[in-house]
C-alpha positions as CSV (number, residue, x, y, z in Angstrom):
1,X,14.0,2.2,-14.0
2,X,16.7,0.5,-11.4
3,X,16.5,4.1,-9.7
4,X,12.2,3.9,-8.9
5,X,12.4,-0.1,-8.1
6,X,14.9,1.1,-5.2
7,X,12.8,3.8,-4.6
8,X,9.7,1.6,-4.9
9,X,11.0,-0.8,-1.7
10,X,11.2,2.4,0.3
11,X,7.7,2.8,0.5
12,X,7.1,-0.4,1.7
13,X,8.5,0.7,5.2
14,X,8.1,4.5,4.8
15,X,7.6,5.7,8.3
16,X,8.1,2.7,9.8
17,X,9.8,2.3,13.5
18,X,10.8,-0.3,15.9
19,X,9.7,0.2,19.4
20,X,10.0,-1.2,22.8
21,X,6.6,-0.8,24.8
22,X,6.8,-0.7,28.6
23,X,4.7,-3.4,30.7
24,X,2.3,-0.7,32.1
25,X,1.5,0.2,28.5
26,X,0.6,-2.7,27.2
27,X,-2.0,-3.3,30.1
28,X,-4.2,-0.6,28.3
29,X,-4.1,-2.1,25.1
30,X,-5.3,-5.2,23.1
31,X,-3.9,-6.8,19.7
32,X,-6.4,-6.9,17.3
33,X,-6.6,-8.0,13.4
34,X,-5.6,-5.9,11.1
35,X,-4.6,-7.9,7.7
36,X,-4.1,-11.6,6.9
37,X,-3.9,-12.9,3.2
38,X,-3.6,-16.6,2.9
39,X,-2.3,-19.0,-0.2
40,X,-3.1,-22.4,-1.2
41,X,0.0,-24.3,-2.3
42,X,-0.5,-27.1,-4.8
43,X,2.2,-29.4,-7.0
44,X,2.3,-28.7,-10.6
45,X,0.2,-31.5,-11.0
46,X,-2.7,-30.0,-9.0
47,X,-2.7,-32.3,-6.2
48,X,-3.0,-29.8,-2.6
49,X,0.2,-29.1,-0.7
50,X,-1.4,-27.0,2.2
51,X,-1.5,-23.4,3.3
52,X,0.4,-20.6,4.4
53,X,-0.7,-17.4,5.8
54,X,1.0,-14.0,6.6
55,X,-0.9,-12.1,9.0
56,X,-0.3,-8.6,10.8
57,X,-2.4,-7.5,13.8
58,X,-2.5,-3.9,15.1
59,X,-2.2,-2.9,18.8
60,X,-5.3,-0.6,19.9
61,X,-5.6,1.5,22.9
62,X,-9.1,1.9,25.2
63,X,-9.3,4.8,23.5
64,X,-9.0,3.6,19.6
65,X,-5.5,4.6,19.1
66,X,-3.3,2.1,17.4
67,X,0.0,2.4,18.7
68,X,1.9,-0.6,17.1
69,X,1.9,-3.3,14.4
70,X,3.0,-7.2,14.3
71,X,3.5,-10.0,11.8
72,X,3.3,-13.7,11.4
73,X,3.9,-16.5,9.0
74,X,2.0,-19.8,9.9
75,X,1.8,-22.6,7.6
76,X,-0.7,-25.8,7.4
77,X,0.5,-28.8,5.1
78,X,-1.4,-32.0,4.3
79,X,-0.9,-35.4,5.7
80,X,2.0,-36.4,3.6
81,X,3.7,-33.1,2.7
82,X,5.3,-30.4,3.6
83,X,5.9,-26.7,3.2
84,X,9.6,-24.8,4.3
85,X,9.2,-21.4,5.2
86,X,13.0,-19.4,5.2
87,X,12.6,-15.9,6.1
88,X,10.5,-13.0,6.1
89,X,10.6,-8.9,5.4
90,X,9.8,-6.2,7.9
91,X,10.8,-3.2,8.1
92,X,13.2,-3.5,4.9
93,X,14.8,-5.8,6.9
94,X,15.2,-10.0,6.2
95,X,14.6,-12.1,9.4
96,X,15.6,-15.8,9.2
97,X,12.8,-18.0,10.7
98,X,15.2,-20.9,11.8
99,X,18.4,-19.6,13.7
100,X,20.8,-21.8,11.7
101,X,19.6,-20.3,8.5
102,X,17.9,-22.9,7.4
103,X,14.6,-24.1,8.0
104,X,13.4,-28.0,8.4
105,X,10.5,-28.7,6.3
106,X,7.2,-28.2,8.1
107,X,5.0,-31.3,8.2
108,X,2.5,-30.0,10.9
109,X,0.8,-26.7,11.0
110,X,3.1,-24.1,12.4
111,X,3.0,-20.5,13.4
112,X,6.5,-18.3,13.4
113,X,7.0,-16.2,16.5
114,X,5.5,-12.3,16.4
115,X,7.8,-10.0,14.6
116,X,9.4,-7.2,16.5
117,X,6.6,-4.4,16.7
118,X,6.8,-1.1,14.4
119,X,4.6,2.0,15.2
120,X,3.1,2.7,11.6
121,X,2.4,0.6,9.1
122,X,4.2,-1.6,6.9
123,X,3.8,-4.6,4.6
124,X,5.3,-8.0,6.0
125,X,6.6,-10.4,3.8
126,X,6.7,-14.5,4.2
127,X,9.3,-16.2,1.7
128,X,9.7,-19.9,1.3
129,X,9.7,-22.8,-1.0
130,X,6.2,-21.3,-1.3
131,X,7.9,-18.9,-2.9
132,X,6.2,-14.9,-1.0
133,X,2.8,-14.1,0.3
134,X,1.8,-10.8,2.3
135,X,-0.1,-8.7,4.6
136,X,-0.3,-5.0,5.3
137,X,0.5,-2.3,3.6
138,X,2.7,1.3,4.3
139,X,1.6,4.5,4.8
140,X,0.9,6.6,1.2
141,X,4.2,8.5,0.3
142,X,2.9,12.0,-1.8
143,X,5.8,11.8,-4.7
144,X,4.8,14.7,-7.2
145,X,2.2,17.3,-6.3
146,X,1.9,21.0,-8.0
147,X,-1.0,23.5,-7.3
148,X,-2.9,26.2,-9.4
149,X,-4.4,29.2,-8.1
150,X,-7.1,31.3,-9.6
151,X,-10.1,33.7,-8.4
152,X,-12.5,30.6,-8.1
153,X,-10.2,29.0,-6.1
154,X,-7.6,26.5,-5.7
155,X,-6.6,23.5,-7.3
156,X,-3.8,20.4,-6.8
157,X,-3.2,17.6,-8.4
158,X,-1.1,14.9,-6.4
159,X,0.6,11.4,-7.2
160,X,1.2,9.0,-4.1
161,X,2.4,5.5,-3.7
162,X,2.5,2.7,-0.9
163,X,4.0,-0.7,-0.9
164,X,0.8,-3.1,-0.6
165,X,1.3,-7.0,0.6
166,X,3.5,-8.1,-2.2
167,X,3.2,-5.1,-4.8
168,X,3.0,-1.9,-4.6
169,X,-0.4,0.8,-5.2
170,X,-0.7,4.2,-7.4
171,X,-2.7,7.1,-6.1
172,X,-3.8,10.6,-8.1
173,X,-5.6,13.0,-6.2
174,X,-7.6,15.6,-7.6
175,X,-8.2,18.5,-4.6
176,X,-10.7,21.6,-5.2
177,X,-10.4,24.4,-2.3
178,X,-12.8,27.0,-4.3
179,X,-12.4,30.5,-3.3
180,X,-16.0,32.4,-1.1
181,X,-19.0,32.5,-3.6
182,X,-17.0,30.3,-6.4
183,X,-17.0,27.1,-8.2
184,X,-14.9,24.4,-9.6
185,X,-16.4,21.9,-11.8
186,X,-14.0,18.9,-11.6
187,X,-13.7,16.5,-14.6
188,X,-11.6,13.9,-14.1
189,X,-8.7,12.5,-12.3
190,X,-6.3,9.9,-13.5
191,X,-3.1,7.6,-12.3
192,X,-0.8,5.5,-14.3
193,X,3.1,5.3,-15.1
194,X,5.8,4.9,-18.2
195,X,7.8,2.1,-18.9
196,X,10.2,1.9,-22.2
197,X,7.8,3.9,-23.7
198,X,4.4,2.7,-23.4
199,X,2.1,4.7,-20.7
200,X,-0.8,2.8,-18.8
201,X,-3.1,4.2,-16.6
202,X,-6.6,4.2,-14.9
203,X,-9.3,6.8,-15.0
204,X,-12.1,8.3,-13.3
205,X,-14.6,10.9,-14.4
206,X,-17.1,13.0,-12.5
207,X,-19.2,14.4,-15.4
208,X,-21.3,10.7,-15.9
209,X,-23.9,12.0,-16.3
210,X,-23.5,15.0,-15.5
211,X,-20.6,17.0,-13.5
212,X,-20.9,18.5,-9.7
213,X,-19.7,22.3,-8.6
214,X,-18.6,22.1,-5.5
215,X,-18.4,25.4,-3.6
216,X,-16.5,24.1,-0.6
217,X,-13.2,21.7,-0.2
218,X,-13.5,19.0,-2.5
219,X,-10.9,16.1,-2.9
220,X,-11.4,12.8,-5.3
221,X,-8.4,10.1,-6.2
222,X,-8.0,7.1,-8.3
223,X,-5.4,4.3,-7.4
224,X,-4.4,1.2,-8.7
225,X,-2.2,-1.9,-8.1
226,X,1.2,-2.5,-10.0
227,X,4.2,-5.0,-9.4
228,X,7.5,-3.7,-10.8
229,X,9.4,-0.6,-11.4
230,X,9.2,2.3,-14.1
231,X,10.4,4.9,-15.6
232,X,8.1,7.8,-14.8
233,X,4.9,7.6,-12.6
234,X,2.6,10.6,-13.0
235,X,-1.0,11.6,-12.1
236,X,-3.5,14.7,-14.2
237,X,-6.8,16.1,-13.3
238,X,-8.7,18.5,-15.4
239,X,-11.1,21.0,-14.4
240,X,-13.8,23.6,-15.7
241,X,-13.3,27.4,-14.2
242,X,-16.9,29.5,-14.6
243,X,-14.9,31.6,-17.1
244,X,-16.1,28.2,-19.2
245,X,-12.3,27.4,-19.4
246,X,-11.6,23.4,-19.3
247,X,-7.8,23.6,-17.5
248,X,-5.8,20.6,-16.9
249,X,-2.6,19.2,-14.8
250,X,-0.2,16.2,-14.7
251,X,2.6,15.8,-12.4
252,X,5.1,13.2,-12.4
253,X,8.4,11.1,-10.5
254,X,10.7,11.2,-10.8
């Protein structure tokens, strides 16, 4: 399992690049929100600590193109209290907020400076005594995929994975390319993984109540949200030829 954890914190920066952006392109651009995901921080005998947010904004062009992303910690505590923030993750990489290592605790609201910009996306991570909250997410990483041909068409079956705030998010992808004049009837699609044993997954079906045939490029997934490693991560699809034949698939990674 030690082998798809590793693999796991890959994908939270999969694709991800620092840049340095030229002062004549940054005139044509504005910063805009993209995610921000907030916690409420209270002692163990309920009584309200403050705030803290992580926050990642996207740069956008006149034209719609985003061309860069940024991250933030801020933190808000009470009167009377206080919240430490310590260091945050970007681009795989630990930042210290406080450049002696070590942080003072906050008492007033405070806002960290903006993280170095990356071109794609990535998820950005706030630790603290607060203990990690965050924003964003990577781009999807395809993992496993395999594809069937036959004279109605085409058929795939894919499994993909991104690192999302804190955790990380499963994908299956069921694509139907039939063939000119043919038919597919998809059935379902599913996700999940293995761990010592014991599968889990999610499902969705197309035949409720009835099924659809489509006759041009078709493409359904299913994704969920898990927090630790496993042993084997897979996706399966079946499908229904006009021969009357049910077929099915599953792929899996490693």
């Amino acid at each position: 399992m030690r082998k798809v954890i590793v693999a796991l914190a890959a994908l939270a920066v999969a694709g991800a690049t620092l840049v340095a952006v030229s002062g004549g392109a940054e005139a044509a651009t504005t910063w805009q929100a993209h995610d921000k995901n907030c916690k409420t921080l209270k002692t163990p005998e309920g009584a309200e600590l403050g705030s803290v947010c992580a926050e990642v904004q996207k740069r956008v062009t006149d034209t719609g193109s985003i061309t860069g992303y940024r991250g933030r910690t801020s933190v808000a505590p009470v009167v009377g209290q206080s919240i430490t923030p310590d260091h945050y993750n970007w681009n795989s990489q630990n930042v210290e907020f406080c450049s002696t290592g070590e942080c003072e605790p906050k008492t007033t609201a405070w806002t960290s400076s903006w993280s170095p910009t990356l071109t794609s996306e990535s998820t950005y991570v706030t630790w603290g005594d607060y203990g990690d909250v965050g924003a964003s997410w990577s781009s999807w990483t395809k993992l496993a995929s395999r594809c069937l041909t036959y004279v109605a068409g085409k058929v795939c079956v894919n499994r993909y994975e991104r690192g999302y705030r804190t955790y990380y998010q499963e994908r299956g992808q069921l694509v139907i390319n039939p063939a000119s004049g043919q038919w597919i009837e998809p059935r379902w699609v599913r996700v999940g993984h293995v761990i010592n044993g014991t599968s889990t997954s999610k499902t969705t079906t197309f035949c409720n109540p009835t099924c659809t045939r489509p006759t041009t490029s078709w493409s359904r997934s299913v994704s969920r949200d898990f927090d630790s490693g496993y042993d084997e991560g897979f996706a399966s699809a079946s499908w229904t030829l006009p021969s009357g034949a049910t077929k099915s698939l599953r792929v899996a990674y490693p």
